[in-house]
Backbone as CSV, one residue per row, in Angstrom:
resi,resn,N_x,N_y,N_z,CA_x,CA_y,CA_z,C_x,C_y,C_z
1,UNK,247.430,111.631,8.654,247.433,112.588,9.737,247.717,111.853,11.046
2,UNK,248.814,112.548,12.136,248.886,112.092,13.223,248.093,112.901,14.459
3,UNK,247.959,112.609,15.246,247.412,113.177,16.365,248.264,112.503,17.863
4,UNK,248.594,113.875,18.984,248.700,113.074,19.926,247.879,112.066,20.961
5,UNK,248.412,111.420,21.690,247.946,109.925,22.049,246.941,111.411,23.129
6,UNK,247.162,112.051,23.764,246.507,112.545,24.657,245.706,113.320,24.316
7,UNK,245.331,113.630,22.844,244.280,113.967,21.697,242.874,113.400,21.949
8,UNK,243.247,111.854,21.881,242.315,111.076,21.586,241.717,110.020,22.561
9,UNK,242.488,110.057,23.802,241.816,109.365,24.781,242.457,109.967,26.494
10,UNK,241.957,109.678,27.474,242.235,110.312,29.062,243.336,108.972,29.052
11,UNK,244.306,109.237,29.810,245.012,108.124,29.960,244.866,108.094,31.932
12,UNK,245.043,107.144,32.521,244.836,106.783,34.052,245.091,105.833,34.376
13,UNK,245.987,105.655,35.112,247.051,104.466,35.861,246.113,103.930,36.580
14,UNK,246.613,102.601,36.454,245.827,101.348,37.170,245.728,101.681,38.796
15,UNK,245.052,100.752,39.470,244.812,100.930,40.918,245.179,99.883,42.000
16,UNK,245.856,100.530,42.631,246.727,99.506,43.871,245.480,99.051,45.202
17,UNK,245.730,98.155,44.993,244.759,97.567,45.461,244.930,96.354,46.225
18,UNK,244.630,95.679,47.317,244.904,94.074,47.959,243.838,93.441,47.788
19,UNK,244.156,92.085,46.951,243.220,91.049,46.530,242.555,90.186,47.607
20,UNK,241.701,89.879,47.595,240.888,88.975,48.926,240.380,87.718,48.512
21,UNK,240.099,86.684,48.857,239.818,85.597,48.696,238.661,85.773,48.006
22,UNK,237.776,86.524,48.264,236.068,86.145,47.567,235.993,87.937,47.070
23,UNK,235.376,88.396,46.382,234.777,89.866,45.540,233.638,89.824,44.449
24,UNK,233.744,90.388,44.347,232.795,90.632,43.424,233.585,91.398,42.140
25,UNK,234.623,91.806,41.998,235.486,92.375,41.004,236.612,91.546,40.928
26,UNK,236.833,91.595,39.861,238.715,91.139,38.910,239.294,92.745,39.012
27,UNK,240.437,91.629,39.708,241.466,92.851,40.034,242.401,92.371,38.815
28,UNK,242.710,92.905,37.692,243.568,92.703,36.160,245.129,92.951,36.754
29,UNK,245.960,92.099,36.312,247.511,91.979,36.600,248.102,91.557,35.291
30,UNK,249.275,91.450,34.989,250.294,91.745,33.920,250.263,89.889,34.142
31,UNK,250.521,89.556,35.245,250.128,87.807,34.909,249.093,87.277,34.378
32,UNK,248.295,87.964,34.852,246.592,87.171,33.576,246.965,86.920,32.425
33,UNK,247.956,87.941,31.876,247.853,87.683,30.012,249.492,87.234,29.769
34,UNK,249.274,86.464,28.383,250.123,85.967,27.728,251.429,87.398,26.921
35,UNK,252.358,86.926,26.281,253.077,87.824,25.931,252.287,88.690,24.680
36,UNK,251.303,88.148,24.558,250.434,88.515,23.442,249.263,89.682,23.703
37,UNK,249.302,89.921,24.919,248.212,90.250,25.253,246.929,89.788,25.908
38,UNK,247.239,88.656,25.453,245.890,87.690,25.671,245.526,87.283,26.465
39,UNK,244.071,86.913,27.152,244.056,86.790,28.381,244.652,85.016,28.413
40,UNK,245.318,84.717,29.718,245.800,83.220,30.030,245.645,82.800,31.059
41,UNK,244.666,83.312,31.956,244.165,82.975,33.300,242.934,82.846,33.358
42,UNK,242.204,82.000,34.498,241.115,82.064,34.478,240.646,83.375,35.433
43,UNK,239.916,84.226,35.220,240.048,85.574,36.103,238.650,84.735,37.682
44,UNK,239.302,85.133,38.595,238.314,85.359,39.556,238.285,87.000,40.705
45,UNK,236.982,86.667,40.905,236.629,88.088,41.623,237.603,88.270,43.016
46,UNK,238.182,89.073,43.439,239.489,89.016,44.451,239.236,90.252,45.187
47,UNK,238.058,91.503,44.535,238.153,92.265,45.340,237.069,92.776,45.499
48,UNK,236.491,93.469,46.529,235.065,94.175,46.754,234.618,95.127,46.268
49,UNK,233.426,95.221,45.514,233.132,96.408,44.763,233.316,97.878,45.707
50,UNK,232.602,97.702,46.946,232.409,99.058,47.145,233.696,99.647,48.098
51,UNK,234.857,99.020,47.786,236.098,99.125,48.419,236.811,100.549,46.980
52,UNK,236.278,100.027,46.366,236.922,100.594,44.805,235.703,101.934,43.940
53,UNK,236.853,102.511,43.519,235.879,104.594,43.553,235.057,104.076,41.554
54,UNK,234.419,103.775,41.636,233.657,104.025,40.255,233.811,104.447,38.894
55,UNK,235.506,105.064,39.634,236.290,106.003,37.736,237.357,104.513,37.749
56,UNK,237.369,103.984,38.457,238.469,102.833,38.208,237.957,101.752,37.707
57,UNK,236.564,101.546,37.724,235.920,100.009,36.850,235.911,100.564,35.364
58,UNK,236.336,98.983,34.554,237.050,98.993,33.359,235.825,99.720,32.737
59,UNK,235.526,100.352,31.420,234.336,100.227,30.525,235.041,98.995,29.293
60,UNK,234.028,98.141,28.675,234.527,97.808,27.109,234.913,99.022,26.398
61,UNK,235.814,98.846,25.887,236.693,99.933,24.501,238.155,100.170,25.414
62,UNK,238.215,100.096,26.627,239.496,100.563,27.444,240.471,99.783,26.810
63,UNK,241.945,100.330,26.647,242.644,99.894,26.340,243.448,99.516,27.372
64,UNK,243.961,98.846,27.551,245.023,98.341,28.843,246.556,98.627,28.195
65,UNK,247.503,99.277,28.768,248.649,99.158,28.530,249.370,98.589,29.272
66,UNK,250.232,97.773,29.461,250.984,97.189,30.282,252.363,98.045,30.400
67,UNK,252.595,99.234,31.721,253.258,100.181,31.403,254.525,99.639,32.128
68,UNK,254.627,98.132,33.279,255.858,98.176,33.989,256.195,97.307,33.589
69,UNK,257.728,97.012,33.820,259.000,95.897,33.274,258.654,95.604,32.022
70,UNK,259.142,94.488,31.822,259.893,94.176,30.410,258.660,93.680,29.280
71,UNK,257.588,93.274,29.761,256.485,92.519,29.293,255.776,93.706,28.737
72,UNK,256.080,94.705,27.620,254.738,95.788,27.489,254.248,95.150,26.365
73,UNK,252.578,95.412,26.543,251.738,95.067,25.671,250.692,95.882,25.882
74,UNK,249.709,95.603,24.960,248.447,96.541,24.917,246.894,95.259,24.673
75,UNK,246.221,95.939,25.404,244.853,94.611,24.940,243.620,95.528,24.842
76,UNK,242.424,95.105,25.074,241.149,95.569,24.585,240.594,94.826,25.969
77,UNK,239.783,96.178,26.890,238.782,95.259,27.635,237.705,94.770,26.812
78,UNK,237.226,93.987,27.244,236.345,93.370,26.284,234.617,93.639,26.905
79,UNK,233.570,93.504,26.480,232.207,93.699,27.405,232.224,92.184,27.839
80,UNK,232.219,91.239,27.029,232.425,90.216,27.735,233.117,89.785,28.732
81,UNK,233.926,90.472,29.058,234.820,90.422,30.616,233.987,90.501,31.733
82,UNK,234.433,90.392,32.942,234.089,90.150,34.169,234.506,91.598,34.602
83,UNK,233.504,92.203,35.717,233.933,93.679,36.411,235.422,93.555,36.634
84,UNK,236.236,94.730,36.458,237.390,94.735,36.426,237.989,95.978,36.842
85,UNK,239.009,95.760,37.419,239.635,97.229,37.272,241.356,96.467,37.215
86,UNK,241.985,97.462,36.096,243.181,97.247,36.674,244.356,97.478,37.387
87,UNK,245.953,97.292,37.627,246.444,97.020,38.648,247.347,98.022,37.933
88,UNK,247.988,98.395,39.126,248.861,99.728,38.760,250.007,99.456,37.947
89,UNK,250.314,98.109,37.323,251.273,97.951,36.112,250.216,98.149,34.830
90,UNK,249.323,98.764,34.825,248.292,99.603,33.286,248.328,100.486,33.682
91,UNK,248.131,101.239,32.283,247.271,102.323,31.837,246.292,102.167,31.306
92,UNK,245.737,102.500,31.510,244.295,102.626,31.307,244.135,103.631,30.180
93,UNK,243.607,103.653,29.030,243.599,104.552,27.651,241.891,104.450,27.398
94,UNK,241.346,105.422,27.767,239.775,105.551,27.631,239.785,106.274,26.370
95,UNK,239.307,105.967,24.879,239.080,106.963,24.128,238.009,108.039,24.137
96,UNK,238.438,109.109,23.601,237.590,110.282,23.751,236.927,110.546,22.476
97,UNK,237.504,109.678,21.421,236.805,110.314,20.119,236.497,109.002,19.423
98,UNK,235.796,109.012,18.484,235.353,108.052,17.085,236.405,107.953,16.721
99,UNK,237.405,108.584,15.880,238.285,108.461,15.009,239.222,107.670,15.409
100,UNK,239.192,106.454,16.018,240.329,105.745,16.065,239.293,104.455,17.077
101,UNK,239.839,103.325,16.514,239.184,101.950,17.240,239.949,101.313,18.283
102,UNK,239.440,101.198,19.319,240.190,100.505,20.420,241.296,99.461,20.056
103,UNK,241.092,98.489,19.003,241.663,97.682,18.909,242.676,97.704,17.868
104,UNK,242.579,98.667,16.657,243.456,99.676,16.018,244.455,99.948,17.240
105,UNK,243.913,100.569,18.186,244.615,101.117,18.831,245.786,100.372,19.812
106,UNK,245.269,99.559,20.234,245.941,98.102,20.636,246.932,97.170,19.929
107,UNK,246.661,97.085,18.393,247.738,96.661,17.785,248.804,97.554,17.844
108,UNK,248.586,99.134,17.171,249.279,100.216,16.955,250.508,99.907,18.350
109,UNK,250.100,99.889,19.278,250.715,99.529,20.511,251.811,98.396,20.521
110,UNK,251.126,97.448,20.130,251.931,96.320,20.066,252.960,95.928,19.129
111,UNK,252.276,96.916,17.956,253.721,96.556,16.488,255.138,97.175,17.188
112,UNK,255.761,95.993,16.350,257.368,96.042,16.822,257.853,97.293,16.494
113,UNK,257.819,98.045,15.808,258.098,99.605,15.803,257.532,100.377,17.198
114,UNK,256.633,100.603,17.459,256.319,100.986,18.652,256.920,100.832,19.859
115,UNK,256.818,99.328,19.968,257.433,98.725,21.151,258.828,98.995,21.350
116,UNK,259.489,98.487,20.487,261.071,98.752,20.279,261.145,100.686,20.885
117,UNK,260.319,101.781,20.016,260.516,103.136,20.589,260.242,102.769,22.236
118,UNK,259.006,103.008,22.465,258.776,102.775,23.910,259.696,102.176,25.241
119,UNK,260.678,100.753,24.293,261.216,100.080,25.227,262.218,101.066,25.409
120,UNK,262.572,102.301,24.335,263.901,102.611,24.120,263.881,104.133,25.341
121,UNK,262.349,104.049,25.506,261.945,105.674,25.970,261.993,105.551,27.642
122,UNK,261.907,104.034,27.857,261.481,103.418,29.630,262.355,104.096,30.568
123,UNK,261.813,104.201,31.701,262.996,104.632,32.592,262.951,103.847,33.698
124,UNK,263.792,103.825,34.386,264.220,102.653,35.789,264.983,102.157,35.165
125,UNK,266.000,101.086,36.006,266.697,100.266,35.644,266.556,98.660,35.958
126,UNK,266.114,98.458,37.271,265.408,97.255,37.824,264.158,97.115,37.164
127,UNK,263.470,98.206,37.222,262.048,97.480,36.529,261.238,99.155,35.449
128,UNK,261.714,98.965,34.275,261.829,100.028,33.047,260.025,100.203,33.447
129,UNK,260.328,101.510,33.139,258.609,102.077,33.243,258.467,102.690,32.428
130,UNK,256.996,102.992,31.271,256.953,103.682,30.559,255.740,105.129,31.172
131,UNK,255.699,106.162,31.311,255.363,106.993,32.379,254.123,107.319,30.926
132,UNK,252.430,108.003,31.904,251.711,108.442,31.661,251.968,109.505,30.462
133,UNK,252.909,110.439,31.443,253.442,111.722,30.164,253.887,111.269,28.569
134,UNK,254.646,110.167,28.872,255.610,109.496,27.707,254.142,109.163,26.604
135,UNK,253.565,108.686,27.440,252.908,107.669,26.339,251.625,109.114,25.647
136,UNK,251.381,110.064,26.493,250.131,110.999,26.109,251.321,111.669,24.788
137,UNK,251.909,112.185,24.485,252.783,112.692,23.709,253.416,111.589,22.296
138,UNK,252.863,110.484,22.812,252.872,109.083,21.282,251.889,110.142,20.144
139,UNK,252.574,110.166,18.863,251.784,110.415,17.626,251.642,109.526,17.197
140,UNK,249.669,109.191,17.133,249.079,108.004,16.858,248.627,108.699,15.221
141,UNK,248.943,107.560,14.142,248.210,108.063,12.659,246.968,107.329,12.995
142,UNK,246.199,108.623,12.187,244.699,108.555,12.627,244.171,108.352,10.664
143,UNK,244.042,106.475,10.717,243.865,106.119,9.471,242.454,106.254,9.242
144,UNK,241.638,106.055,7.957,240.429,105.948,7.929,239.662,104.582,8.418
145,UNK,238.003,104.488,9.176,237.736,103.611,10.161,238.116,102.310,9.427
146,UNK,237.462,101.837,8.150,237.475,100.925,7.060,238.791,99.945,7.642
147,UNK,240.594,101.197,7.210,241.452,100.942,6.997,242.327,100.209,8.349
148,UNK,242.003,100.820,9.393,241.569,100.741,10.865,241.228,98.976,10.943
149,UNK,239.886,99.077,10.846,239.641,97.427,10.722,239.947,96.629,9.990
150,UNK,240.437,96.769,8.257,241.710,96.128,8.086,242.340,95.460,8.476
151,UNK,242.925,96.520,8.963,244.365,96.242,9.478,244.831,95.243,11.142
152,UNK,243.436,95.975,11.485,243.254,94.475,13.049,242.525,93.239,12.134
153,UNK,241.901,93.226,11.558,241.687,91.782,10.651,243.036,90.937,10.527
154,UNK,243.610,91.750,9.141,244.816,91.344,9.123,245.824,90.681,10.095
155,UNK,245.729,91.425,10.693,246.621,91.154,12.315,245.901,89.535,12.380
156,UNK,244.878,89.759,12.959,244.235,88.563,13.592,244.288,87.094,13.123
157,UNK,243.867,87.455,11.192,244.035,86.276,10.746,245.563,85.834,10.761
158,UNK,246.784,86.310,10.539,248.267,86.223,11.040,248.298,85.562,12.157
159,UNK,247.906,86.065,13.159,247.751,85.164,14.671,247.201,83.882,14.419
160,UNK,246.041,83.703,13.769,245.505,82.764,13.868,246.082,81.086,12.782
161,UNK,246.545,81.887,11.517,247.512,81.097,11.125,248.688,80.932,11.363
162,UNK,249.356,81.432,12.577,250.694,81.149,12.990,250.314,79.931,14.142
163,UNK,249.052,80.153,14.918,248.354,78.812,15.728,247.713,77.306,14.840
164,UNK,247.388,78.077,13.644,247.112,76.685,12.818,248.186,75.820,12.283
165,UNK,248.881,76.793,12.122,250.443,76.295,11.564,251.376,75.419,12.933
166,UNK,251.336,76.109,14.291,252.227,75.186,15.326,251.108,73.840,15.379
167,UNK,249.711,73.998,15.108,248.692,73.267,15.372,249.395,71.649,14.730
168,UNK,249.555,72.098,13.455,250.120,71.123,12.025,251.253,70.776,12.538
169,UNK,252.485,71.320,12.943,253.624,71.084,13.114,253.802,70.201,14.128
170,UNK,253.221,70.506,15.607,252.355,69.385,16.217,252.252,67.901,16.386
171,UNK,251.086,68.692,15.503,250.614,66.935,14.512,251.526,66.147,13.750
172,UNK,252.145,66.646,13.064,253.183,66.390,12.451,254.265,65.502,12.998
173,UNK,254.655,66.265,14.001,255.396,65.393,15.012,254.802,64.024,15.327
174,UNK,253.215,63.964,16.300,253.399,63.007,16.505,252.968,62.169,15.753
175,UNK,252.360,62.278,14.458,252.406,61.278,13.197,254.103,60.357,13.060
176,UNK,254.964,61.357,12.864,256.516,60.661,13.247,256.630,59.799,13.910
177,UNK,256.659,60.514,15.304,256.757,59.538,16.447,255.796,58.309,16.388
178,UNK,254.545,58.524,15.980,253.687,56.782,15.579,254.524,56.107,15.070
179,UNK,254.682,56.548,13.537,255.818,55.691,12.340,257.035,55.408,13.142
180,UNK,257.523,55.794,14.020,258.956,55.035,14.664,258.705,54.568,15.238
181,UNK,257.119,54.370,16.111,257.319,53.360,16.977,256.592,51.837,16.504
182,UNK,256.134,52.071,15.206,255.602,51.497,14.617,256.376,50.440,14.035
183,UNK,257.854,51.109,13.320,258.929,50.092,12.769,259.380,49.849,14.076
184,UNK,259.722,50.312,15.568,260.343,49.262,16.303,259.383,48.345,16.713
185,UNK,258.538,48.339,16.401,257.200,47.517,17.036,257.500,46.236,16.116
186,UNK,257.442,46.461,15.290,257.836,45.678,13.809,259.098,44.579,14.286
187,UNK,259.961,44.877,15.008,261.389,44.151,15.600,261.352,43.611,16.465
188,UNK,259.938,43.842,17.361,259.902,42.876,18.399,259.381,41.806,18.518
C-alpha cells in the first residue's frame, strides 16, 4: 500500500535566518552534511533562541530534506543533536503517524530511484528546487514496521562495509608503498 507523502507527515520549509557569532541554537545548512547525509561539521550554536518562533526548533524523528540545488538528500534529526532549526534549503517532514519510521523514511528519500524522479521533477535552472507541493504528493509504500527496519539495517550495514572496505584498500596501499620503499632502501 502507498500513501501520500502529505498523508503521513506536515511538511515546513526551513527558516531564514542570520547566524551570529555566539547562540544558543544550530542554525542546520546543506554544508554541515556530507553527500550522504551525514553530518560533517562540527555544529556550533550561531543563533539566539528567543530570536526564533518555537514551531521551527527541530524535534528528534524530523526528517530533513535537502530541497535546494543539486545536493538532495534526506537525514534524521537525531535527539542527540544540539537545538536546531533548519535553514531554508530543508524541509522539514514531521511525521504524523506510526506507520512509517523516520529513518525508513530517509532512506526511501535517498534511494536512487527517488532521487533520480525528484531530480527529474526540480524546477529553476541556476539552482533546481524541489517545492513543498511536489514532495507532499510523493507516494510513499507504507511497508510493515519489522520490514521498515530491515531495510534501514540493511542500508546501514552496506554503508558501513563500503567504509571497511576503502578502510582495507587504504591499508593496502600503504603496506605497498612500505615494500617499495623497502627494496629501494635495500640499493642504498
Amino acid at each position: 500500500m502507498k500513501k501520500s507523502l502529505k498523508d503521513i507527515v506536515n511538511i515546513r520549509t526551513g527558516l531564514f535566518a542570520k547566524p551570529t557569532d555566539h547562540g544558543e541554537v544550530v542554525y542546520l545548512q546543506s554544508k554541515h552534511f556530507d553527500e550522504n547525509g551525514q553530518l560533517a561539521a562540527v555544529l556550533y550554536p550561531d543563533l539566539n533562541k528567543d530570536s526564533i518562533p518555537e514551531q521551527h526548533l527541530l524535534n528528534a524523528g524530523d526528517v530533513l530534506f535537502a530541497a535546494k540545488g543539486t545536493k538532495n538528500f534526506a537525514t534524521v534529526y537525531e535527539e542527540k543533536n544540539p537545538i536546531a532549526v533548519a535553514s531554508t534549503s530543508f524541509l522539514v517532514l514531521s511525521l504524523t503517524t506510526n506507520v512509517i519510521q523516520p529513518k525508513f523514511l530517509a532512506w526511501w528519500l535517498n534511494s536512487k530511484e527517488i532521487q533520480e524522479f525528484l531530480k527529474g521533477m526540480a524546477k529553476g535552472t541556476s539552482i533546481p528546487s524541489i517545492t513543498k507541493a511536489q514532495m507532499e504528493e510523493l507516494k510513499v509504500p507504507l511497508l510493515p514496521l519489522d520490514v521498515q527496519d530491515a531495510l534501514v539495517r540493511l542500508s546501514e550495514l552496506r554503508v558501513s562495509e563500503k567504509m571497511i572496505l576503502a578502510d582495507i584498500d587504504r591499508l593496502n596501499d600503504y603496506k605497498l608503498d612500505l615494500s617499495l620503499m623497502k627494496i629501494i632502501q635495500s640499493y642504498e
